[in-house]
Structure formats: structure tokens, C-alpha cells
N, C-alpha and C positions, 0 to 999 in steps of 0.2 A: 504494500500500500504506500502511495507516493502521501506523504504532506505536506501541506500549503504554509508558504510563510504566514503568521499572524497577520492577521491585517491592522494597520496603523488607525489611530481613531483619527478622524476627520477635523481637523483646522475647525479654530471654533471661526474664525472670518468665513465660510464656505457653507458653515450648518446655520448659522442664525446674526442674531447681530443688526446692525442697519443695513437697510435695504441698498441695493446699488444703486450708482446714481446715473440717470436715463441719460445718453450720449446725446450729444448735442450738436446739430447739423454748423458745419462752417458756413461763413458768411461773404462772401462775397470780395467782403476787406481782407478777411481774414484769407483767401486762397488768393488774394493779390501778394500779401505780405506772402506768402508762402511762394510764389513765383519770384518773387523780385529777390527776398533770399536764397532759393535754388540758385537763381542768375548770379548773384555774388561770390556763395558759399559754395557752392556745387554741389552734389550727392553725397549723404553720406554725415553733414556737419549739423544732425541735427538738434545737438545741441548751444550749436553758436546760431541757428536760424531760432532758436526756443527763446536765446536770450536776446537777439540784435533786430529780431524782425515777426516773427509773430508770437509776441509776450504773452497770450493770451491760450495760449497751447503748450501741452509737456513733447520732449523731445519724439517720445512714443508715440505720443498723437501724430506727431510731424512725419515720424517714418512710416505709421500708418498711413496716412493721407496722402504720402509717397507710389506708395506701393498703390493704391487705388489711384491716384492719377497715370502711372505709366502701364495698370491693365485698361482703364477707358482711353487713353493715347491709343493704346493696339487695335483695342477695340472701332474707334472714329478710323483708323488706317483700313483696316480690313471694311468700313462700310458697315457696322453690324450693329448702330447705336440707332433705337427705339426712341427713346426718350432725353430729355435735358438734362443736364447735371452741371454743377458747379465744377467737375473739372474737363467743361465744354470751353473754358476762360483759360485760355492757351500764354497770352499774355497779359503782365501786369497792367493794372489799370493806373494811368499816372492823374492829374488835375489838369484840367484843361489851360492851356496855356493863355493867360489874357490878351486879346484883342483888340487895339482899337476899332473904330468905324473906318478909317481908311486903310487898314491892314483887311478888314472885314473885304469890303465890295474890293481891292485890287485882286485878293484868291477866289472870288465869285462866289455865291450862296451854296454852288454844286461842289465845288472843286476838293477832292477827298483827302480826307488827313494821312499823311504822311506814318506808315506805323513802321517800327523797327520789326524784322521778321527775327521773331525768338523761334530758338529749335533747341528742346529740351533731349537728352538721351537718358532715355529709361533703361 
């Protein structure tokens, strides 16, 4: 007859205790900061993007939010994206830059803003 290890009693965090706390969708700001420090930081620094650029997230969230942005990248590449998502926001959103009225009518009402092409590698 084979025996089985004891089994360990259960972590009192895991049987009872306070409830967990419901995850929280990012925000819009929040996955700009998270592109703009990708841009600086590169892959991988998620604890200097936790401290310099999106303060409002732990590193873990970050490398999470990681790891989900470059399967929906694959995903928008291969054509297989249904629906919207927050990381459909491929670049950082900066403040519009102010205009005067004769800067305004010389670029025309149509004439399309100028965007830097970011290319992130997942």
C-alpha cells in the first residue's frame, strides 16, 4: 500500500479572512502612462514604469497588463479582434498642442495631425 504525504492545512489568507478585492479595469490615462513608459523603459522594467509613470499600479499589474496587451497586438495582427479594448490604444495619448487662429486656418480644418508611428515588440 502506497501512502500519501499529509496534506498541509490551508493558509488561513485562502480559507476565510477579507474578501478579495474586485480588479479594477484601467483607464484610458492609465494605459497611456503604461505606453509612454514601455517607450522609455522598454520590456521588462516594471518596476521603474510602477514608480516613474503609472503610480497608480503595482509592478505585477504592469507585467500583467503587459502580457495582455502583446496577446491582443497578435490578436489585431492576425484580424481576429471582435470587440474594443483598451489595448486597441496602440499609442500614447499626448495634450493637444495649442493653436493659435492663424496657425488654425494656415493647416486647414481637414489637414490630419501628424502622429509619430510607435511599434511596440511583444
Amino acid at each position: 500500500m502506497v501512502r500519501s504525504k499529509p496534506r498541509k492545512p490551508r493558509s488561513r489568507r485562502m480559507s476565510g479572512g477579507a474578501p478579495r478585492k474586485k480588479a479594477e479595469m484601467w483607464s484610458a490615462h492609465e494605459h497611456s502612462q503604461f505606453l509612454r513608459g514601455l517607450e522609455k523603459c522598454g520590456k521588462g522594467k516594471w518596476k521603474t514604469m510602477a514608480r516613474e509613470f503609472v503610480k497608480t499600479k503595482s509592478p505585477i499589474q504592469i507585467a500583467s497588463h503587459y502580457q495582455k496587451f502583446c496577446i491582443r497586438e497578435e490578436s489585431r495582427r492576425l484580424n481576429q479582434c471582435k470587440r474594443t479594448s483598451i489595448h486597441d490604444i496602440t499609442e500614447p495619448t499626448t495634450p493637444a498642442p495649442e493653436t493659435t487662429p492663424a496657425a488654425a486656418t494656415a493647416a486647414g480644418p481637414s489637414a490630419p495631425a501628424a502622429l509619430p508611428d510607435h511599434k511596440f515588440v511583444c
